[in-house]
KOLPADO-539366 format. One line per field, with one value per residue (C-alpha): residue number from 1; residue in three letters; x, y, z. Coordinates in pm, whole numbers, m for minus. Layout:
N
resi: NUM ...
resn: Ala ...
c1: X ...
c2: Y ...
c3: Z ...
***
This chain:
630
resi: 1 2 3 4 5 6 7 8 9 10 11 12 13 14 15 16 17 18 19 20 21 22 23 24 25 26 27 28 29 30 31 32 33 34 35 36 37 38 39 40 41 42 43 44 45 46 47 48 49 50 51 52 53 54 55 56 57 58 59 60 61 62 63 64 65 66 67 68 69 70 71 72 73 74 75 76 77 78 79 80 81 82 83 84 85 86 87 88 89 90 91 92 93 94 95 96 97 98 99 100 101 102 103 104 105 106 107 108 109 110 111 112 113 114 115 116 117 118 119 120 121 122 123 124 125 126 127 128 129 130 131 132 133 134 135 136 137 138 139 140 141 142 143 144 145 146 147 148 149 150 151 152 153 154 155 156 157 158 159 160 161 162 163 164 165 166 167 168 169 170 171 172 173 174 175 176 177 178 179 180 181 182 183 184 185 186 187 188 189 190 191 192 193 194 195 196 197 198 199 200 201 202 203 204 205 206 207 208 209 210 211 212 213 214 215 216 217 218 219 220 221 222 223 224 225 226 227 228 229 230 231 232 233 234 235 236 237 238 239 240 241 242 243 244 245 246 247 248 249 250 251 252 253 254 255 256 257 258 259 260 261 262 263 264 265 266 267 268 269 270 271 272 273 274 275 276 277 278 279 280 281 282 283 284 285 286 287 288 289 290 291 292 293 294 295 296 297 298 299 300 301 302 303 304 305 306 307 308 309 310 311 312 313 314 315 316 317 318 319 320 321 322 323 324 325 326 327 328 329 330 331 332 333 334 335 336 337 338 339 340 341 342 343 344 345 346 347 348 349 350 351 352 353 354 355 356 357 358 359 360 361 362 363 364 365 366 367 368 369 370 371 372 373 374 375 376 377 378 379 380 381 382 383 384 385 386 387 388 389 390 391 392 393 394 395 396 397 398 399 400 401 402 403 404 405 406 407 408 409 410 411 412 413 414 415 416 417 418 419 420 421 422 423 424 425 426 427 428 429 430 431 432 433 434 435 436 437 438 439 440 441 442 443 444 445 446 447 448 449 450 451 452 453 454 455 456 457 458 459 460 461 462 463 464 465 466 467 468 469 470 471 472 473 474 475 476 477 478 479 480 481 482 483 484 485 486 487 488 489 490 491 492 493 494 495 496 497 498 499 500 501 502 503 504 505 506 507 508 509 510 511 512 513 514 515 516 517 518 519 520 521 522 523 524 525 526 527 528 529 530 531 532 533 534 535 536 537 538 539 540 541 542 543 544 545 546 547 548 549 550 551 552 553 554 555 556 557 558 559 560 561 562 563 564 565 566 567 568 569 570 571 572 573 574 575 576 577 578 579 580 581 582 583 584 585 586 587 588 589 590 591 592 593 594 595 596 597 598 599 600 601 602 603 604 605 606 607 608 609 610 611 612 613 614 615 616 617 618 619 620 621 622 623 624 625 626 627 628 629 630
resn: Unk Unk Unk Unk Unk Unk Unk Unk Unk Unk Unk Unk Unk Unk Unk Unk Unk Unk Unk Unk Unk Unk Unk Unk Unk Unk Unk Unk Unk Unk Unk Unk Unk Unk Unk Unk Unk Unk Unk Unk Unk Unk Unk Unk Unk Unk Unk Unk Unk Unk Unk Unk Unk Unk Unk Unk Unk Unk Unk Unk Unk Unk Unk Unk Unk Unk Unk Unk Unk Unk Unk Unk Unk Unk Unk Unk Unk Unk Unk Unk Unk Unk Unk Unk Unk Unk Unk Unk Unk Unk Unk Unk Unk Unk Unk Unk Unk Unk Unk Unk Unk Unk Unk Unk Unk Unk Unk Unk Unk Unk Unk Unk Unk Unk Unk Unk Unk Unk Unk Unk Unk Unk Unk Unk Unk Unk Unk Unk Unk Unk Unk Unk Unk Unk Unk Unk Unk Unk Unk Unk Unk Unk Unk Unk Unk Unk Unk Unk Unk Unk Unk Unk Unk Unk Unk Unk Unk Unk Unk Unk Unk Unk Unk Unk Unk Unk Unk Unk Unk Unk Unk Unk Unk Unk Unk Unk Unk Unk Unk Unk Unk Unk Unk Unk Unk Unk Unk Unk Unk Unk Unk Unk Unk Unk Unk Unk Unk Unk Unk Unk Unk Unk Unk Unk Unk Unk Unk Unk Unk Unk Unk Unk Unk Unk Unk Unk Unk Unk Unk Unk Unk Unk Unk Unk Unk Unk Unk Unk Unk Unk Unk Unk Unk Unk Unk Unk Unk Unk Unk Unk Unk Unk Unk Unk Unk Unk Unk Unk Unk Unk Unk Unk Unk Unk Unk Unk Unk Unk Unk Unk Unk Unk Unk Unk Unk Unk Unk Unk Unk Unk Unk Unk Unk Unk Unk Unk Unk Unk Unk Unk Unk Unk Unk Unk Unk Unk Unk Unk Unk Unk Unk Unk Unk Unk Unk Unk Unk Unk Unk Unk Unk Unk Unk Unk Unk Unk Unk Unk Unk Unk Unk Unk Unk Unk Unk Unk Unk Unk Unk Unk Unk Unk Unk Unk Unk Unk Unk Unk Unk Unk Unk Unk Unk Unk Unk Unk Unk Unk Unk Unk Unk Unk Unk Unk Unk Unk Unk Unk Unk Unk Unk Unk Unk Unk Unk Unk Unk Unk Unk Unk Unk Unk Unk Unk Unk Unk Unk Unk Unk Unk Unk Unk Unk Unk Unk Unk Unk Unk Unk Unk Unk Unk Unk Unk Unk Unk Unk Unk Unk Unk Unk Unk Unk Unk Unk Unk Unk Unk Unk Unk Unk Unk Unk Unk Unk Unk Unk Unk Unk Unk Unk Unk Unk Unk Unk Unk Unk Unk Unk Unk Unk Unk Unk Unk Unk Unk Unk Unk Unk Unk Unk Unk Unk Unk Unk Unk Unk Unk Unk Unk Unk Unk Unk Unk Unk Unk Unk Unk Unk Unk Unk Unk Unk Unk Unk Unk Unk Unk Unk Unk Unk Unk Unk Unk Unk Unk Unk Unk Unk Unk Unk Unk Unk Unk Unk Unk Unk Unk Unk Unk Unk Unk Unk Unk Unk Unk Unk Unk Unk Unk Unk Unk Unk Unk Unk Unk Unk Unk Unk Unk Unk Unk Unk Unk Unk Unk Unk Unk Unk Unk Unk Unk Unk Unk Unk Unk Unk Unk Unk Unk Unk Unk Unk Unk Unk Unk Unk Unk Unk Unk Unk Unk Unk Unk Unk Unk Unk Unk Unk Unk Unk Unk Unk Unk Unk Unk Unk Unk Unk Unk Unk Unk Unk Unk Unk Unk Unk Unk Unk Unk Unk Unk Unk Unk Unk Unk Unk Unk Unk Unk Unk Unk Unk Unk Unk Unk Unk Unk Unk Unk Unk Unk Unk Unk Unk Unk Unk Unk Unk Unk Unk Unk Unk Unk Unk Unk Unk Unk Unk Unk Unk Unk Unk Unk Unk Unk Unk Unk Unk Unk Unk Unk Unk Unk Unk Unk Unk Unk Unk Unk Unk Unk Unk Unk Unk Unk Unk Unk Unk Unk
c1: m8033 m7866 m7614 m7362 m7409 m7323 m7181 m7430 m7334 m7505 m7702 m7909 m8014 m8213 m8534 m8328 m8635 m8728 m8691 m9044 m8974 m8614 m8786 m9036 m8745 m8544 m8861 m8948 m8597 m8614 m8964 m8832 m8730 m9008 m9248 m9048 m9107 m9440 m9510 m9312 m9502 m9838 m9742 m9639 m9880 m10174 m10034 m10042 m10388 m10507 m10428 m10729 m10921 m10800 m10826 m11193 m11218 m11052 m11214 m11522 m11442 m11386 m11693 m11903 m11644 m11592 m11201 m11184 m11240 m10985 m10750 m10811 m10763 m10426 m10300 m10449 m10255 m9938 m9962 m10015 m9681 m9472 m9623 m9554 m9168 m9077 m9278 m9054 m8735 m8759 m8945 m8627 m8379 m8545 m8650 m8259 m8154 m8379 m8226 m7872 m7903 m8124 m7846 m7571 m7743 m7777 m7347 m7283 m7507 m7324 m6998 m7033 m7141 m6888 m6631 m6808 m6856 m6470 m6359 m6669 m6916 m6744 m6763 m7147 m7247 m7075 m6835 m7015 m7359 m7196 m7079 m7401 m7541 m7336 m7376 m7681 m7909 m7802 m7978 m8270 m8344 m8230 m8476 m8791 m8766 m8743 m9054 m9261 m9269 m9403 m9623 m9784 m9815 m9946 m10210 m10328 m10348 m10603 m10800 m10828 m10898 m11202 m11342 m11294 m11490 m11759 m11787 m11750 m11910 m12091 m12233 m11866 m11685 m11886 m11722 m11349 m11455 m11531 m11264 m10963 m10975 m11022 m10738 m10500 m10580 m10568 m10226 m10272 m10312 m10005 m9786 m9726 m9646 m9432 m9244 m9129 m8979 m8820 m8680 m8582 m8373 m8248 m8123 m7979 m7810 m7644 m7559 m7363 m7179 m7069 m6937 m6775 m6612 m6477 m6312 m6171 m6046 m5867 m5782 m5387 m5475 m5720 m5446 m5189 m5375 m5584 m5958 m5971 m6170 m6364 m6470 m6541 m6804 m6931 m7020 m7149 m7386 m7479 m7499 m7719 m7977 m7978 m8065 m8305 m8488 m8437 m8641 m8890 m8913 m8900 m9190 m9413 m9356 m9395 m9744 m9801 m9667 m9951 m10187 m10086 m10134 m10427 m10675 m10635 m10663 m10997 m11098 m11026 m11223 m11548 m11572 m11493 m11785 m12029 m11938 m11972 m12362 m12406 m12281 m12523 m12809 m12720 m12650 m12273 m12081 m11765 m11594 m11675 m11578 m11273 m11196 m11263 m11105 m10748 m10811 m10845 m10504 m10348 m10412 m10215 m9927 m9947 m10094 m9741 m9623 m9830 m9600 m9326 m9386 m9466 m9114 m8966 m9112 m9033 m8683 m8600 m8811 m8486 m8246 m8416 m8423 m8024 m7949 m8188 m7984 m7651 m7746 m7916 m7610 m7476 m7146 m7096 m6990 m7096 m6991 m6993 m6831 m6949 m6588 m6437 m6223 m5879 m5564 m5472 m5125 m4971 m4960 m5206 m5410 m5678 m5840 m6042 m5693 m5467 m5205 m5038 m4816 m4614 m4583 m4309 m4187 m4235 m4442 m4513 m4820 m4771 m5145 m5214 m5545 m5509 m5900 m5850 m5547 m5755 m6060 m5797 m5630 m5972 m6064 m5685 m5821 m6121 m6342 m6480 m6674 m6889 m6945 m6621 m6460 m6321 m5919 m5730 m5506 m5341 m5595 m5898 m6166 m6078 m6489 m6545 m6354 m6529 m6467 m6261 m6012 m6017 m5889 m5637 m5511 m5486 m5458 m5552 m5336 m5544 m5366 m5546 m5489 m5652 m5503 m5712 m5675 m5470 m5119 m4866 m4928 m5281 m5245 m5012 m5223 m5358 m5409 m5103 m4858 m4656 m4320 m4314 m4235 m4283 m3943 m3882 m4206 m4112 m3776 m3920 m4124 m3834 m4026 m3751 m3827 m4213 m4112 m3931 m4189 m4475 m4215 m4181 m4551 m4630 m4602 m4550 m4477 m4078 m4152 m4281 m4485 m4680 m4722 m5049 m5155 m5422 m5782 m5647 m5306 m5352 m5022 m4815 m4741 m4871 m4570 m4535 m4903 m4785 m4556 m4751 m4969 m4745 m4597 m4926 m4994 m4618 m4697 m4976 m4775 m5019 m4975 m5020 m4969 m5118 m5024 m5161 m4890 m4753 m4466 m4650 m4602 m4210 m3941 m3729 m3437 m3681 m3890 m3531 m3513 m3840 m3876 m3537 m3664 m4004 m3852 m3599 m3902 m4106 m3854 m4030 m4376 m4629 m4616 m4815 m4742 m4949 m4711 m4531 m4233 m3894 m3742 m4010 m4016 m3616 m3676 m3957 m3905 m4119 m4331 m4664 m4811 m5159 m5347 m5689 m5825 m5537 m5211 m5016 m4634 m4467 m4068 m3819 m3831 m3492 m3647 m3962 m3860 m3686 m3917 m4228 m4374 m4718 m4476 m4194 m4517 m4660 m4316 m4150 m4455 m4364 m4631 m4881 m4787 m4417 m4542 m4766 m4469 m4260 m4498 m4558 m4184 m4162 m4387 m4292 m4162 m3780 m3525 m3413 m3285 m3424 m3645 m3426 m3562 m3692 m3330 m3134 m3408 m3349 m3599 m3745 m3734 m3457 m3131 m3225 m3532 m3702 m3929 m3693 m3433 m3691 m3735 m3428 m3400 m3626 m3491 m3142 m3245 m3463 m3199 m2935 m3182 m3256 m2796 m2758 m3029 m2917
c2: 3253 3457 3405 3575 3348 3064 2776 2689 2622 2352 2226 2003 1582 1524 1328 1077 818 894 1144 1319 1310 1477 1753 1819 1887 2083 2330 2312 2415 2735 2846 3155 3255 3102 3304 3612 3434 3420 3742 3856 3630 3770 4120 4083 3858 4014 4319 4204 4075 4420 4560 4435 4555 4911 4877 4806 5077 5336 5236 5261 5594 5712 5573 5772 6073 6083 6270 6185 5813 5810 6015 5747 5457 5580 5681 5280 5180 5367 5197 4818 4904 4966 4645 4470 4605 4582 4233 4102 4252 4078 3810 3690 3811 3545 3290 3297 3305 2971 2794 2867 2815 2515 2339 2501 2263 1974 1988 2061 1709 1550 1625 1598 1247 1171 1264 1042 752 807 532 312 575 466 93 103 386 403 710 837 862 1052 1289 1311 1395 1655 1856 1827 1658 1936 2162 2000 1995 2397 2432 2250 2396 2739 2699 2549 2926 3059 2807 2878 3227 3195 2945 3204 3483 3213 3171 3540 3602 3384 3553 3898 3826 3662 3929 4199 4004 3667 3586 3571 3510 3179 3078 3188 3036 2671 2704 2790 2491 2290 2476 2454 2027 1886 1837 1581 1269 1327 1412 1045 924 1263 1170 824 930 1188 965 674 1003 1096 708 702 1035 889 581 786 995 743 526 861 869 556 618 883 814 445 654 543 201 204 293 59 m243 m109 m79 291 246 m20 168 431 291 202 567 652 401 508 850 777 612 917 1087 911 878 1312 1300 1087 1318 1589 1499 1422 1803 1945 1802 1971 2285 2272 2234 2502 2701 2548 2511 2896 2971 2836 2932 3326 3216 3084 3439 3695 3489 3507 3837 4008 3866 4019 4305 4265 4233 4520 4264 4417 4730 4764 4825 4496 4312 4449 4353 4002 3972 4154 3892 3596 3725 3779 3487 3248 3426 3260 2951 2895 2822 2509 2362 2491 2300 1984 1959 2094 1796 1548 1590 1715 1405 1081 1366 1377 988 937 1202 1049 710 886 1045 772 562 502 432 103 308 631 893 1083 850 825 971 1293 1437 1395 1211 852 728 420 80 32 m315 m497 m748 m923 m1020 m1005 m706 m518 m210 m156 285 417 177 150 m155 m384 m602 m796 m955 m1130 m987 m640 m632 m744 m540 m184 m322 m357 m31 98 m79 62 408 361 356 m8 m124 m355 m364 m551 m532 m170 m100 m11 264 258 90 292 207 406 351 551 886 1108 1098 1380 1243 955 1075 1345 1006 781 861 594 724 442 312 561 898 1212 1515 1810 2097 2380 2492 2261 2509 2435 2155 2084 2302 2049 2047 1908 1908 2201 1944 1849 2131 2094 2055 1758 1611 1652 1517 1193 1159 1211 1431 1656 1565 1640 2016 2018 1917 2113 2450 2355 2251 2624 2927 3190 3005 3017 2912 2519 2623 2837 2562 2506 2088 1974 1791 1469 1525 1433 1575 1428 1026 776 789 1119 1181 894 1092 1415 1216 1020 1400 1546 1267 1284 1670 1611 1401 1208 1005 687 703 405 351 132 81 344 335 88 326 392 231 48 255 555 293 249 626 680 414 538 889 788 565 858 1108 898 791 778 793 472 412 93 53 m222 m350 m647 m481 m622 m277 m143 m478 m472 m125 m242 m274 m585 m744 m934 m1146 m1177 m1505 m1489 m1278 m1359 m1264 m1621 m1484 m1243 m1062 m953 m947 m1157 m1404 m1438 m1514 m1822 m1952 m1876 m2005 m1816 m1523 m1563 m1669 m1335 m1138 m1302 m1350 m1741 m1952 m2130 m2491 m2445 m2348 m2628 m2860 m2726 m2747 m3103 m3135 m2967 m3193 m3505 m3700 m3807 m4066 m3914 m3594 m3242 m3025 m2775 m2395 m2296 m2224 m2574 m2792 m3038 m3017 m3335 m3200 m3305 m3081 m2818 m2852 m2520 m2448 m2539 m2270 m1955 m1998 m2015 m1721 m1535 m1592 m1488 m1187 m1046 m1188 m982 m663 m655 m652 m393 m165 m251
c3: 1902 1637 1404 1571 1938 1712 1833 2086 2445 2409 2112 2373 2361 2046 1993 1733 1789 1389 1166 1220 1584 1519 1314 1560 1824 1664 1599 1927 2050 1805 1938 1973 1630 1484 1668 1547 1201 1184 1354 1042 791 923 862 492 389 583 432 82 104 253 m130 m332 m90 m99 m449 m446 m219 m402 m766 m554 m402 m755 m876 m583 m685 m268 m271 122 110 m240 m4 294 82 m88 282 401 31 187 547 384 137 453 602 285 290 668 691 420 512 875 723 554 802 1010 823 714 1106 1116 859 953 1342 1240 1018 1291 1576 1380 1275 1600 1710 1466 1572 1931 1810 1596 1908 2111 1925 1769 1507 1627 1385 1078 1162 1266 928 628 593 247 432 747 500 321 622 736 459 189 473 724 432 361 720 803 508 659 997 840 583 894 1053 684 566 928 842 521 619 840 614 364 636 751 352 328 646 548 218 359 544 302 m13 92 m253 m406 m47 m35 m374 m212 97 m62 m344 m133 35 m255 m425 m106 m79 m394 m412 m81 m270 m510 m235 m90 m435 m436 m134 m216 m531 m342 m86 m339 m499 m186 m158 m467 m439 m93 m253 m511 m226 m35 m374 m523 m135 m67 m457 m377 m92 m253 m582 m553 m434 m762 m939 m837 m900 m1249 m1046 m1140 m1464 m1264 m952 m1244 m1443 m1099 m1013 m1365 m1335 m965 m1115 m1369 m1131 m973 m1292 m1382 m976 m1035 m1318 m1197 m916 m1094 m1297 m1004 m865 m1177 m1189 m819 m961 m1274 m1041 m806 m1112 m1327 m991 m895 m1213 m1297 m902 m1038 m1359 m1201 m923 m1216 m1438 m1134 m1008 m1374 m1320 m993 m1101 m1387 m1191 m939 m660 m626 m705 m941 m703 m478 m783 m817 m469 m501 m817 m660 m340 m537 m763 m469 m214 m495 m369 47 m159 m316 42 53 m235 m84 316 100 m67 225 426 164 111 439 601 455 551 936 920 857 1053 1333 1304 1332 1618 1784 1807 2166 2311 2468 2814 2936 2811 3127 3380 3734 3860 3910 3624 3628 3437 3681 3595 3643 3421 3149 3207 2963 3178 2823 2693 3028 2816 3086 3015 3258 3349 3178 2924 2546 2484 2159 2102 1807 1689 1393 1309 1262 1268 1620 1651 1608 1826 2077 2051 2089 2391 2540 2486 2661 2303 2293 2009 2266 2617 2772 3108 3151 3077 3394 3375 3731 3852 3767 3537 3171 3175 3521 3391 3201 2839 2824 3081 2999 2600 2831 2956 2644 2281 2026 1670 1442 1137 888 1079 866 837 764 522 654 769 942 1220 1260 1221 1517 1661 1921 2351 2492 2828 2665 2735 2342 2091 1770 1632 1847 1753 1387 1425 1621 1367 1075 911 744 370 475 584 246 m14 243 105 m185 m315 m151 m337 m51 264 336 704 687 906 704 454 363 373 123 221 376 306 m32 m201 42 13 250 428 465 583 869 1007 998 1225 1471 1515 1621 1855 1989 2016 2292 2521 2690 2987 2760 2349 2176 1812 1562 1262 1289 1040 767 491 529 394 620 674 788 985 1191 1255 1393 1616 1776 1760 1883 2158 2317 2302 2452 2741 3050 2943 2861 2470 2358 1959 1789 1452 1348 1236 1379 1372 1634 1809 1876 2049 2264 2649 2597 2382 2347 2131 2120 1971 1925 2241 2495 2586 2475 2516 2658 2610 2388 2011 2014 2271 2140 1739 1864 2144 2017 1648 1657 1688 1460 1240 1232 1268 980 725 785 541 736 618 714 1096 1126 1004 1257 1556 1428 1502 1840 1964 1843 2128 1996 2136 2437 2223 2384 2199 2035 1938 1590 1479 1572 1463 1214 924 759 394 196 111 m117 m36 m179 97 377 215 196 579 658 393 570 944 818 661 936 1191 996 962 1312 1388 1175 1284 1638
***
């Protein structure tokens, strides 16, 4: 794979049983360019340890004034430069490829997961450590596998050293032989101690991301109610755990690092000391000493590779472990259904809570949880959080279908849609029937002051179009980023359209407008919309309310805020106390007098009474709202 075939067909099913495993699989799976790696690695290393010993034999050469062997070593000198220069010009080029193709397969895992699993992936992890992941651990790991392919190398090249100078020089080549080894392994106890620091940084350091996150993210709630300076001093402590867990770690690895440098060091000390007495005593030649000397200088330089695969492995090992939970997290259906694709029609039917929406017709499911209320939108999409009987859309299974028809057939628009950075073109830019344009979608949506402040924030986009939309929508108001996203989702024109409050960030005389606009676009296709707003709910073809699990009423909006006090409870905000009371009165059995609705009933509280006259307050005015918007 190079890094022009990127994206892969398919990045294949990883080993997400534990971290190691996880790394082990994705080297496996790039067995290829890790080969070509260390192929690569041999040459420039082998290369560069081939130099002392041309230097021994050309001081040598010069010693025995021979001209032809000086002329064959400066001609061997010439041959290991070009190994040393190609080596570690392909060397890179690959070790690079590695790296990127490594971290490429790993995003593209992630977000095949994340489209699986949908909403469900921020309920089960916590949206700071799936960002964490998806970039710094993606690193770390890209890093690892890469640094696997020259450590191997490098290891190699050691081991071919110490046999070449036993062979060439055994009375120093023994000293190599037994000091290498030592040199190359005496990091091994530190590096435990080493790793947990590492990984109690790495926790901190996620900790931190996900805080600074979730801040950012509730920066104008933060500000409304005076948290900012709270959530604040939350992070600069979190930041200066992480600080202080860096230095820690740094301190550990800076010990490794001394004695990467202080072992080899007194390794070189100890041959040039018993070589200058061989050569004393006539045992060895200059120019063998020389050659020992340059091979012992030289190996340090494949020994720094040992440092480098033990870092690698410790940071990248906590990034291969979150990643590895991420990734191991399952759907509670299959993903790849046990039917043929295609896009059923017909009524929408939830057999766990007996909500039927009938084909065609804009539906309202009023639900005083809204907990419940987005579990439930879920489950209508065919994206449930546990394993439940399977949402019929025309009577087939949403489960059966394969998850790409089934998500043709339903879109779920959750309460907290996110817009990504870009152009309002792009950003509409989504699949979709081809019946909506655009425009209409926008002017369902009422999003004419959103065009205008999109032009007007830009400094060289006349066309709205063209208008370029900040990371999460973040110059536009809530509102405005709402409908942004009930347009996109209008744009696709599925066969079913489930919202969840859609409109909770508008004012109420916009809230009107788009449920009209929202109700004569969608004409003739299945719209469920999940709110307790009487302005959507007086548009709905019918209504249900939905008490903890089941389907407890069914109608109209006009109907049900009369007949029904769980209802009228959640529609009109109506205190709990006050609907107790009144159920207490419906069911009190009176002198022959019928039980009269919510709005004739007689009230036990005095005249005046202050409680009694915010009800009816509150009945009045939402009566009245719902006439005039009518």
């Amino acid at each position: 794979m190079q890094i022009q075939d990127l994206p892969y067909p398919d990045p294949g099913v990883p080993d997400a049983r534990s971290g190691p495993r996880f790394l082990w699989w994705l080297g496996r799976n790039q067995l290829g360019g890790q080969l070509k790696a260390l192929a690569w690695g041999l040459l420039h290393f082998v290369s560069v340890s081939a130099l002392p010993f041309c230097v021994g034999l050309a001081v040598q050469a010069v010693v025995d004034r021979s001209g032809t062997r000086l002329a064959l070593t400066g001609l061997l000198m010439v041959l290991c430069g070009a190994g040393i220069s190609v080596g570690d010009t392909f060397l890179h080029r690959t070790a690079v490829t590695n790296w990127i193709t490594a971290a490429a397969r790993v995003q593209q895992l992630l977000a095949r997961k994340a489209s699986q699993l949908g909403s469900a992936l921020t309920r089960r992890v916590a949206a700071g450590e799936v960002v964490a992941v998806s970039t710094g651990d993606v690193e770390k790991i890209g890093w690892f596998v890469e640094a696997v392919s020259r450590f191997t190398a490098a290891a190699v090249t050691v081991v071919v050293v110490c046999v070449g100078l036993l062979v060439y020089q055994p009375a120093l080549g023994v000293i190599v032989a037994v000091g290498l080894p030592v040199v190359a392994l005496a990091v091994l106890p530190l590096l435990p101690r080493a790793t947990r620091r590492a990984d109690f940084q790495r926790e901190k350091a996620g900790r931190a991301t996900e805080l600074a996150s979730d801040t950012v993210a509730g920066l104008r709630v933060l500000r409304g109610i005076g948290g900012e300076e709270l959530f604040l001093d939350r992070y600069r402590s979190a930041s200066q755990e992480v600080r202080r867990a860096a230095v820690r770690s740094a301190r550990m690895w800076s010990l490794i690092s001394a004695i990467q440098v202080l072992l080899p060091g007194l390794l070189l000390i100890a041959v040039v000391w018993h070589g200058v007495e061989l050569a004393r005593q006539g045992r060895i030649t200059v120019g063998e000493l020389v050659t020992v000397y340059s091979a012992v200088m030289v190996v340090t330089y494949p020994l720094r590779h040992f440092e480098e695969i033990a870092m690698a492995y410790s940071f990248s090992r906590p990034s291969a472990k979150r990643a590895a939970r991420v990734l191991s997290l399952e759907r509670a259906t299959d993903a790849d259904g046990s039917r043929e694709p295609g896009v059923p029609g017909g009524d929408l039917y939830d057999p766990a809570t007996g909500l039927l929406a009938p084909a065609g017709r804009l539906t309202a499911v009023v639900c005083g949880d809204p907990d419940a209320a987005g579990r439930l939108a879920e489950r209508l999409g065919g994206h449930p959080a546990e394993a439940s009987p399977s949402v019929l859309l025309g009577g087939v299974p949403l489960d059966e279908l394969p998850l790409g028809s089934a998500r043709t057939a339903v879109l779920v628009q959750d309460k907290d849609p996110v817009l990504l950075s870009g152009s309002l073109r792009e950003l509409l830019d989504v699949p979709a029937s081809g019946d909506v344009r655009p425009s209409q979608a926008l002017a369902a949506a009422q999003c004419g002051d959103v065009l205008d402040a999109l032009v007007q924030g830009s400094l060289d986009a006349a066309d709205p179009m063209d208008a370029r939309i900040t990371e999460r929508g973040r110059s536009l108001s809530g509102g405005q980023r709402q409908r942004l996203a009930l347009a996109r989702s209008l744009i696709t024109d599925p066969e079913v359209l489930v919202l969840d409050e859609p409109t909770s960030a508008v004012d109420s005389h916009t809230e009107a407008r788009v449920a009209e606009g929202v109700r004569e676009l969608r004409s003739g296709r299945t719209t469920v919309v999940f709110t307790s707003s009487p302005l959507l709910l007086d548009r709905a073809d019918r209504v249900v309310l939905v008490h903890e699990g089941e389907v407890v009423a069914v109608g109209v909006h006009r109907e049900l805020v009369h007949t029904e006090p769980r209802y009228r409870a959640v529609v009109t905000r109506e205190p709990e106390k006050e609907r107790h009371e009144d159920e207490a009165v419906r069911s009190e059995p009176g002198d022959g007098a019928p039980l009269r609705g919510p709005s004739e009933q007689t009230h036990e509280a005095a005249p005046g009474d202050p409680l009694e006259q915010d009800r009816e307050a509150v009945l009045r005015g939402a009566l009245e709202e719902i006439e005039e918007s009518a």
